[in-house]
C-alpha positions as CSV (number, residue, x, y, z in Angstrom):
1,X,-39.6,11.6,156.3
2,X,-42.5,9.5,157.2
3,X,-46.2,9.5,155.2
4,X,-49.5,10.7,156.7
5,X,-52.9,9.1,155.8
6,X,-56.2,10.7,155.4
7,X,-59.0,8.5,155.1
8,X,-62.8,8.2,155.6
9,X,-64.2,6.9,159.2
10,X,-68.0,6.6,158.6
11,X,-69.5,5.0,155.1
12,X,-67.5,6.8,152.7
13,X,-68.3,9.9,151.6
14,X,-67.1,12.3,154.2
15,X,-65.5,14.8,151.6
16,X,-61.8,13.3,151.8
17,X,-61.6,15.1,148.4
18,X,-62.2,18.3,149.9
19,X,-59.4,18.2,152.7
20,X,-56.4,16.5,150.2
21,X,-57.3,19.5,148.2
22,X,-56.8,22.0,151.1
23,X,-53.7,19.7,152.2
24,X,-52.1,19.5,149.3
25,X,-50.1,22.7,149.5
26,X,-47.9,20.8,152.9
27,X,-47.1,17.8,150.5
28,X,-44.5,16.8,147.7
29,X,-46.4,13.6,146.7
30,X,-50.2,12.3,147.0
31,X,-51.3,8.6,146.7
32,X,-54.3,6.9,146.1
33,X,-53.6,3.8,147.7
34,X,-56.8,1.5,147.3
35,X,-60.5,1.6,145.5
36,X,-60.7,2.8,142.5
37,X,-63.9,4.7,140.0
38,X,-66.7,3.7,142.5
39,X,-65.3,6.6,144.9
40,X,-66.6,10.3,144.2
41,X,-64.1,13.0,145.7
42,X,-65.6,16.4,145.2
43,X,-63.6,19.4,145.1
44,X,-64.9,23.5,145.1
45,X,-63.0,26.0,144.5
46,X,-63.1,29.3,142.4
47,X,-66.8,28.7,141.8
48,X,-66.2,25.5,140.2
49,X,-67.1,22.0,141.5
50,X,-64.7,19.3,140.4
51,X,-65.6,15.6,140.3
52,X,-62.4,12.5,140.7
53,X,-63.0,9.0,140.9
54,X,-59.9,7.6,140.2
55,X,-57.1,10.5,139.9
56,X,-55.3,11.7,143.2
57,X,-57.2,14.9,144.4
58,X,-54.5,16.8,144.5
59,X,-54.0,17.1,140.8
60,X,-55.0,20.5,140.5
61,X,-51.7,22.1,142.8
62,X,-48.9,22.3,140.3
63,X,-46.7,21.2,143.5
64,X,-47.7,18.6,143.8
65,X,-47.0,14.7,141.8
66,X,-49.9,12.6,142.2
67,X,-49.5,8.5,142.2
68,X,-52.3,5.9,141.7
69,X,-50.6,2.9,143.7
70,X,-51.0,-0.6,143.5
71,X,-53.4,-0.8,145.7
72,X,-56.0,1.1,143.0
73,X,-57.8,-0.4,140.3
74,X,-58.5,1.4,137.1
75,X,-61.1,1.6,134.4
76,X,-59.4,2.8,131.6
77,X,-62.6,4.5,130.0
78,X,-63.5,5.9,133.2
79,X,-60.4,7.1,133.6
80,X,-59.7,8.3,130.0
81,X,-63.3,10.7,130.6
82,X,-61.2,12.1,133.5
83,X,-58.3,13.1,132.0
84,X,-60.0,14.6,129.4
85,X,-61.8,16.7,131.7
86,X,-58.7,17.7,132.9
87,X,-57.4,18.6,129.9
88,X,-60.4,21.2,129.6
89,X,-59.7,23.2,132.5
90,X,-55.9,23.3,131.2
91,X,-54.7,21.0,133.8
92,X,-51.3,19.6,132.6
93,X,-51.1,16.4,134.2
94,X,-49.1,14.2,132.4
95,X,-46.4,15.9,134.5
96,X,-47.7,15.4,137.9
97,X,-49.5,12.1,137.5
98,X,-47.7,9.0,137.7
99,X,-49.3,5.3,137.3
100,X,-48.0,2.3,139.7
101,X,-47.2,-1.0,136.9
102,X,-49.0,-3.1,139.8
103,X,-52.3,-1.4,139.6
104,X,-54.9,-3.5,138.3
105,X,-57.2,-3.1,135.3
106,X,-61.0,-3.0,135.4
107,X,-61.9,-4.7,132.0
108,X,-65.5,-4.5,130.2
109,X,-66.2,-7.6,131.1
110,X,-65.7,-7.0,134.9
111,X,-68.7,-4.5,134.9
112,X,-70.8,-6.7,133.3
113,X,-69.8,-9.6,135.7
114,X,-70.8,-6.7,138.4
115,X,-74.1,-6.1,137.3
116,X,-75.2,-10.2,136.5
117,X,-74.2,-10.5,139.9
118,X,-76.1,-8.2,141.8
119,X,-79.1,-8.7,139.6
120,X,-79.0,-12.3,140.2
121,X,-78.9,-11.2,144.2
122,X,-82.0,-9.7,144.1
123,X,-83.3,-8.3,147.2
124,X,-80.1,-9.6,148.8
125,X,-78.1,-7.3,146.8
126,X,-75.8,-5.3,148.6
127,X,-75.6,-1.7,147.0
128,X,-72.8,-2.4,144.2
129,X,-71.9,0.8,142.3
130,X,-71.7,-2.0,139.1
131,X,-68.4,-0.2,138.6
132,X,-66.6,-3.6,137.8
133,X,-64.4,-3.0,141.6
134,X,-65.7,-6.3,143.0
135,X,-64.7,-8.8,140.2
136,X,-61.6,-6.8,139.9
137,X,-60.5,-7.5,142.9
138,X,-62.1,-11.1,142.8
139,X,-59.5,-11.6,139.7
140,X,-56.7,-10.0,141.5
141,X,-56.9,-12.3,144.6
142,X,-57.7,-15.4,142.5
143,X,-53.9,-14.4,140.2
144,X,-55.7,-14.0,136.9
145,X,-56.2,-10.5,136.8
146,X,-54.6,-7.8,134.4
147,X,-52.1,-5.0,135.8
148,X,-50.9,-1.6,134.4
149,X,-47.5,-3.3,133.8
150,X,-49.1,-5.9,131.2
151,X,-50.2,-3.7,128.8
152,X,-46.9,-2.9,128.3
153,X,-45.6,-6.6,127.0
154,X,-46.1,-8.4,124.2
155,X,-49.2,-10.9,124.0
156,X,-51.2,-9.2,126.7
157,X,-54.4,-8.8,124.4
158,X,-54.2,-12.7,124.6
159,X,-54.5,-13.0,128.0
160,X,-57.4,-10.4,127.6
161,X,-59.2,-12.3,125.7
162,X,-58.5,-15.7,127.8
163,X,-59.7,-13.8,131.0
164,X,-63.0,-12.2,128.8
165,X,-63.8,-15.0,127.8
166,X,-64.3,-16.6,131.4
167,X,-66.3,-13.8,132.6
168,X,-68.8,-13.9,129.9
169,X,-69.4,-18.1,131.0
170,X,-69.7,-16.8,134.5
171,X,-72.1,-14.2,133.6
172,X,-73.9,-17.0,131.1
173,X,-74.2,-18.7,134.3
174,X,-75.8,-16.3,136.8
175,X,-78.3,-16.5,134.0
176,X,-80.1,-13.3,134.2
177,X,-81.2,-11.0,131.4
178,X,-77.8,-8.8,131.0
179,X,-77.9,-7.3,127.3
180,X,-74.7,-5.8,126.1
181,X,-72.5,-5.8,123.0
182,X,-68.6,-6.6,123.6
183,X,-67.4,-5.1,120.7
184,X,-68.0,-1.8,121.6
185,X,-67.4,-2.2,125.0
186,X,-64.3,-3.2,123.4
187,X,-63.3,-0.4,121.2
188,X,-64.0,2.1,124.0
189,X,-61.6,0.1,125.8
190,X,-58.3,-0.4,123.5
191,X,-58.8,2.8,122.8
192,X,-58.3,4.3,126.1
193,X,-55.6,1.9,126.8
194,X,-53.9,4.0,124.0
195,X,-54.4,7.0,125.7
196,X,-53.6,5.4,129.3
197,X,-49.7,4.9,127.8
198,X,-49.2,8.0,127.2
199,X,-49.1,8.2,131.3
200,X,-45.8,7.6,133.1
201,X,-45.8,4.0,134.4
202,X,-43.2,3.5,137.4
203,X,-42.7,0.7,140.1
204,X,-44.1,2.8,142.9
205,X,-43.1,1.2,145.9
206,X,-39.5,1.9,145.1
207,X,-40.7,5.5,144.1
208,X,-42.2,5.4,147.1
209,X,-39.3,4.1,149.6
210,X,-37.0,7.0,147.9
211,X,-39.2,9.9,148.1
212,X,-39.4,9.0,151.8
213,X,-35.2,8.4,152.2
214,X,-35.0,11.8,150.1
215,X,-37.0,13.7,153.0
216,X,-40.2,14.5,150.5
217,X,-43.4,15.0,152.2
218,X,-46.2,12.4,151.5
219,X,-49.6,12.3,151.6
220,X,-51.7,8.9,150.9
221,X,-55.6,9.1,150.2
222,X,-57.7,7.1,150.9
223,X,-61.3,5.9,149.1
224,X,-64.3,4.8,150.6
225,X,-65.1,5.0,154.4
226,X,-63.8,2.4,157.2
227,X,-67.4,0.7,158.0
228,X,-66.9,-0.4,154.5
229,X,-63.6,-2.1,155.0
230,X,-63.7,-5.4,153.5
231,X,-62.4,-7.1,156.8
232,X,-63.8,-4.6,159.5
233,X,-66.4,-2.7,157.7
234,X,-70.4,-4.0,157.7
235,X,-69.8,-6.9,156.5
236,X,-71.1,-7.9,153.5
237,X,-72.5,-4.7,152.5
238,X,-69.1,-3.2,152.0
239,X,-66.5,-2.0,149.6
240,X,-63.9,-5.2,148.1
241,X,-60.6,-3.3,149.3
242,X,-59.2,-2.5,152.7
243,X,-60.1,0.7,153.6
244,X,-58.4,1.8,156.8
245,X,-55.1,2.4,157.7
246,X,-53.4,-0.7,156.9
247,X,-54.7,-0.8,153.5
248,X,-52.3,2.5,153.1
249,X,-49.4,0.0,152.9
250,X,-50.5,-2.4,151.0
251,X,-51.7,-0.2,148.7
252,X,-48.6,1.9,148.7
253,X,-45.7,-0.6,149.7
254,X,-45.1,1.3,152.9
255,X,-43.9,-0.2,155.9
256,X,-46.0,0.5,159.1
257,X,-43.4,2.3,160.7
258,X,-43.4,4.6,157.9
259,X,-46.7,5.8,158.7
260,X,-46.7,9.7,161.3
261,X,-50.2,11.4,161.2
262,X,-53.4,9.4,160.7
263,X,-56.1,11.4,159.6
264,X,-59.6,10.2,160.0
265,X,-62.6,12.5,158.8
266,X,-66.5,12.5,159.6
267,X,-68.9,14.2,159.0
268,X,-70.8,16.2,162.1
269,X,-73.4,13.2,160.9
270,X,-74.0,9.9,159.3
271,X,-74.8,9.2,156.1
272,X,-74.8,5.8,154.0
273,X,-75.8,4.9,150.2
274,X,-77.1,1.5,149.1
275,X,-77.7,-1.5,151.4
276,X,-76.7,-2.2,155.1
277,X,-77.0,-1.7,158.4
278,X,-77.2,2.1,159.8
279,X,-78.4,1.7,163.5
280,X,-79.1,6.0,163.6
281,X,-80.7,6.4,160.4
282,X,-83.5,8.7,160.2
283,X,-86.7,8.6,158.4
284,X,-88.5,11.7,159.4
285,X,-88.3,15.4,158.4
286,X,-84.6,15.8,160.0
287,X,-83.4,13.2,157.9
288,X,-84.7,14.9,155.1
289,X,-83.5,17.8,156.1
290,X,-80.4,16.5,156.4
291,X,-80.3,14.9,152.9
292,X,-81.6,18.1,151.4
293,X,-79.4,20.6,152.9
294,X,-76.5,18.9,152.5
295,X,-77.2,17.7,148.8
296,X,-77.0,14.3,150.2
297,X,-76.3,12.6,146.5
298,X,-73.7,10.0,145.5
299,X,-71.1,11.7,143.5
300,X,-70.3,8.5,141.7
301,X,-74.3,7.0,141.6
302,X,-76.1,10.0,142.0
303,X,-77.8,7.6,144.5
304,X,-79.7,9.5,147.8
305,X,-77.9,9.1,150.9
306,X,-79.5,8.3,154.0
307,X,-79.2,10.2,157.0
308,X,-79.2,9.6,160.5
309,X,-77.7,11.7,164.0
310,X,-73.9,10.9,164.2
311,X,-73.1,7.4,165.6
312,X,-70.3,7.7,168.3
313,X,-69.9,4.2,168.8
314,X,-68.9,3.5,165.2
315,X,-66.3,6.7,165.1
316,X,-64.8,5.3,168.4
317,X,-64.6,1.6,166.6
318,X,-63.1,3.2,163.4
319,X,-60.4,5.8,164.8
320,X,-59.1,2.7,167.0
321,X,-58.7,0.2,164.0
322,X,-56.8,3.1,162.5
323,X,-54.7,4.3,165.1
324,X,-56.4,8.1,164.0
325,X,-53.9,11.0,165.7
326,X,-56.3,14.1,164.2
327,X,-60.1,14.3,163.4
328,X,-61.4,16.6,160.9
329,X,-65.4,17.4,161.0
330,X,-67.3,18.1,157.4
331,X,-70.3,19.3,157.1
332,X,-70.9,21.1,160.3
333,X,-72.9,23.6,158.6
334,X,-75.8,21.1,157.3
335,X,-76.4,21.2,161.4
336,X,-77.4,24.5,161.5
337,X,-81.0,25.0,162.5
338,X,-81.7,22.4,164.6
339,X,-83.1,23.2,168.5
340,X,-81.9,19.5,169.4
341,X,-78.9,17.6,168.2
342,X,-78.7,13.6,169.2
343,X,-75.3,11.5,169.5
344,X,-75.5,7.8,169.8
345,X,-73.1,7.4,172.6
346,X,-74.2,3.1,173.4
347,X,-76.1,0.8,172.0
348,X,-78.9,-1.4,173.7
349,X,-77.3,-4.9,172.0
350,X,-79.6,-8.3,173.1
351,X,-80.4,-6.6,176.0
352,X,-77.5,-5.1,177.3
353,X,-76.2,-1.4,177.3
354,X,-71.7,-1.8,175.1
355,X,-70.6,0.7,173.5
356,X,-68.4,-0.6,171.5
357,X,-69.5,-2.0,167.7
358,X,-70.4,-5.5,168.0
359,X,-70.0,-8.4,165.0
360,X,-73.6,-7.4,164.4
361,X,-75.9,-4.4,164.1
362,X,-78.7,-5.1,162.2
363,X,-81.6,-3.4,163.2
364,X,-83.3,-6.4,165.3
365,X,-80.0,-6.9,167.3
366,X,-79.1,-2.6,167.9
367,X,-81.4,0.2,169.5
368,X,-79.0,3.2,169.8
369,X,-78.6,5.2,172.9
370,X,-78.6,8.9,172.2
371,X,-77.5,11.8,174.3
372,X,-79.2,15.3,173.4
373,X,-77.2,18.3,172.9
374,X,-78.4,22.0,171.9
375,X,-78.4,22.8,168.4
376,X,-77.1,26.2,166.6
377,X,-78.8,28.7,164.5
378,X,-75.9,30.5,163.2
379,X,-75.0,30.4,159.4
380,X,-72.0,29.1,159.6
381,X,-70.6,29.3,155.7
382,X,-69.3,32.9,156.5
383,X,-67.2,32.2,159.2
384,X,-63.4,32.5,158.2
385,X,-62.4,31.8,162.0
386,X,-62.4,29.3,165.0
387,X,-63.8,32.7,167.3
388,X,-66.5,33.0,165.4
389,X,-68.2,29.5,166.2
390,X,-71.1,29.7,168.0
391,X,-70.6,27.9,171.5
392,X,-73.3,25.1,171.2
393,X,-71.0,24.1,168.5
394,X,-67.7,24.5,170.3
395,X,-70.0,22.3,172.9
396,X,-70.3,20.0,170.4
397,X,-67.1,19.5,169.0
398,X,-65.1,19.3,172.4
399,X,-68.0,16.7,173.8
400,X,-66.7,14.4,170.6
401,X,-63.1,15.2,171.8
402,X,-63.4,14.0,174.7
403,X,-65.4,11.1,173.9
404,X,-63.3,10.1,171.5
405,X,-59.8,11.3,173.0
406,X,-58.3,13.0,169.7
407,X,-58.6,16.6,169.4
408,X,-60.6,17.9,166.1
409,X,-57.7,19.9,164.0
410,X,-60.7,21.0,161.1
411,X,-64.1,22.0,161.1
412,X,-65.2,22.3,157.8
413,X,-68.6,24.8,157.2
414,X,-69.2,24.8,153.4
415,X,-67.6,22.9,150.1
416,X,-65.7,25.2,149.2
417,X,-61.8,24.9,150.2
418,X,-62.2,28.2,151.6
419,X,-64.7,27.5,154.1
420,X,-62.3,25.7,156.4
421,X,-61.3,26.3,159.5
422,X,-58.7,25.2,161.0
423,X,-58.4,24.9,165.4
């Protein structure tokens, strides 16, 4: 049995949560397989919204076991706050949730590192969610980091306090005004260490490499969005893990030819939070509208998104460094209402007409090239049914087929895993 991969194509937040949710029924096993608390994957159902930043979303199908892979990197307080949530709506996850041993640890002293940093950036800054990700990773790359699988051996509080220790010289040295007290930052944290053993721990790539050889049906999840890939995303207002598809196996331990259906979801626009370059971005009343409509807020920040038309040239750029086989469309109901739709098809780059995404689109480099389409009217959180589309948005959706050359499989027209439909 082979894995699919759903993941992001635009700037992250293009309710992956949603669809693992309505997925999760087809699958044995989902994986997170990179980020870690600065993602926000929001799930509705039953009248409820539901919030995870770190867990798998597919936690609340009792068919499912849900792994955090390597590739992941945990806040234990964070984390803690989740599974106590859990907890409250009688979700028994301890047995569905299993923790990989090579996942790394977020410690107190990362976030603090994370904020000196960007504070000492000052206008440079690039957006951070001073969630700690960054020097995580930093640590993880430069082999001094601490893993899931540590806390587990003797004299790891040791190397703690070795590795603290550093980061509170580095932050002495960025030398801006960070006040905090370690010692409780401290408690919090052993203390939801304690409750992070109770967790399964298991060497998930050879969980991994058996649930495929036994024929189970897996699902990996991604975090984040593509444009925010640290290697092919805006570079350097991005995310510190790879996001697209070959981030699935490092993240996981899965071979490449392991990997069957590559999901890659949008949103039927564009939306971005903190820093960077978004060549479409709108600053009129349709952005607003936009933002408004489609409670345009980070669900890890509580940041405002911008908003801007939908960016062909980018979605083209991601679903080719991914390899995507399906698209799924979000948010095609935040549309409704407008008498003229606009799709950046090209860009005007130095002077010349490309459309494909160059090294560089800051705003003095790009001038998007938009081709106008006819807007709907229709209220489209009703609909239970392909039929009932109206056809400006069947225009729409099969323009972005063909541009793109990967048919759309889901057009989602609320937040609610009900209001999906499926072509």
């Amino acid at each position: 049995m082979a894995v699919d991969l759903l993941l992001g194509l635009q700037w992250g937040d293009e309710c992956k949560g949603k669809i693992v949710d309505v997925l999760t029924s087809n699958y044995n096993l989902i994986a997170r397989f990179q980020g870690g608390p600065n993602a926000g994957h929001t799930l509705v159902f039953n009248g409820k919204k539901h919030v995870l930043h770190t867990i798998p979303s597919g936690i609340f199908h009792d068919n499912a076991t849900n792994l955090v892979g390597n590739g992941v990197v945990i806040d234990p307080v964070i984390f803690k706050k989740e599974l106590d949530k859990l907890e409250a709506q009688g979700v028994d996850y301890r047995k569905s949730l299993l923790i990989s041993r090579k996942a790394h640890l977020i410690l107190p002293t990362h976030r603090l590192l994370d904020a000196a940093s960007e504070t000492a950036k000052g206008k440079a800054k690039i957006g951070s969610t001073l969630k700690g990700i960054g020097p995580t990773y930093m640590d993880k790359t430069g082999r001094n980091g601490i893993r899931v699988g540590d806390i587990e051996l003797d004299g790891w509080k040791q190397r703690y306090r070795t590795l603290a220790n550093k980061h509170e010289a580095m932050i002495a040295f960025h030398n801006v005004d960070i006040q905090y007290e370690l010692k409780e930052l401290e408690a919090e944290f052993f203390d939801a260490i304690e409750t992070l053993k109770e967790l399964t721990f298991i060497d998930s790539e050879e969980y991994v490499f058996q649930a495929i050889k036994d024929g189970k049906s897996i699902l990996a999840e991604g975090a984040q969005g593509s444009l925010l890939d640290i290697d092919f995303g805006t570079y350097p207002f991005v995310t510190s893990s790879n996001t697209t598809a070959a981030g699935a196996c490092t993240g996981l331990g899965i071979a490449p030819n392991k990997i069957a259906d590559v999901f890659g979801i949008f949103k039927a626009y564009t939306t971005r939070v903190g820093s960077g370059p978004f060549p479409t971005e709108l600053f009129d009343d349709i952005g607003e509208t936009m933002g408004r409509v489609g409670h345009e807020f980070g669900a890890t920040t509580g940041r405002r998104r911008r908003c801007g038309w939908l960016d062909l040239v980018a979605l083209k750029y991601a679903c080719q460094v991914n390899g995507v086989t399906q698209l799924m469309m979000m948010k095609a109901d935040v549309l409704s209402g407008f008498d003229t739709l606009k799709i950046c098809t090209a860009y005007e780059y130095k002077g010349e007409r490309i459309t494909h995404l160059p090294y560089n689109i800051e705003a003095e480099n790009i001038t998007p090239i938009y081709t106008e389409m006819k807007g709907w009217k229709e209220n489209l959180t009703e609909m239970e049914d392909g039929s009932q589309l109206p056809q400006e948005l069947n225009d729409y959706i099969v323009f972005l087929e063909n541009a793109l050359e990967t048919p759309i499989k889901i057009v989602s027209v609320g937040p609610d895993r009900k209001q999906t439909i499926f072509r």
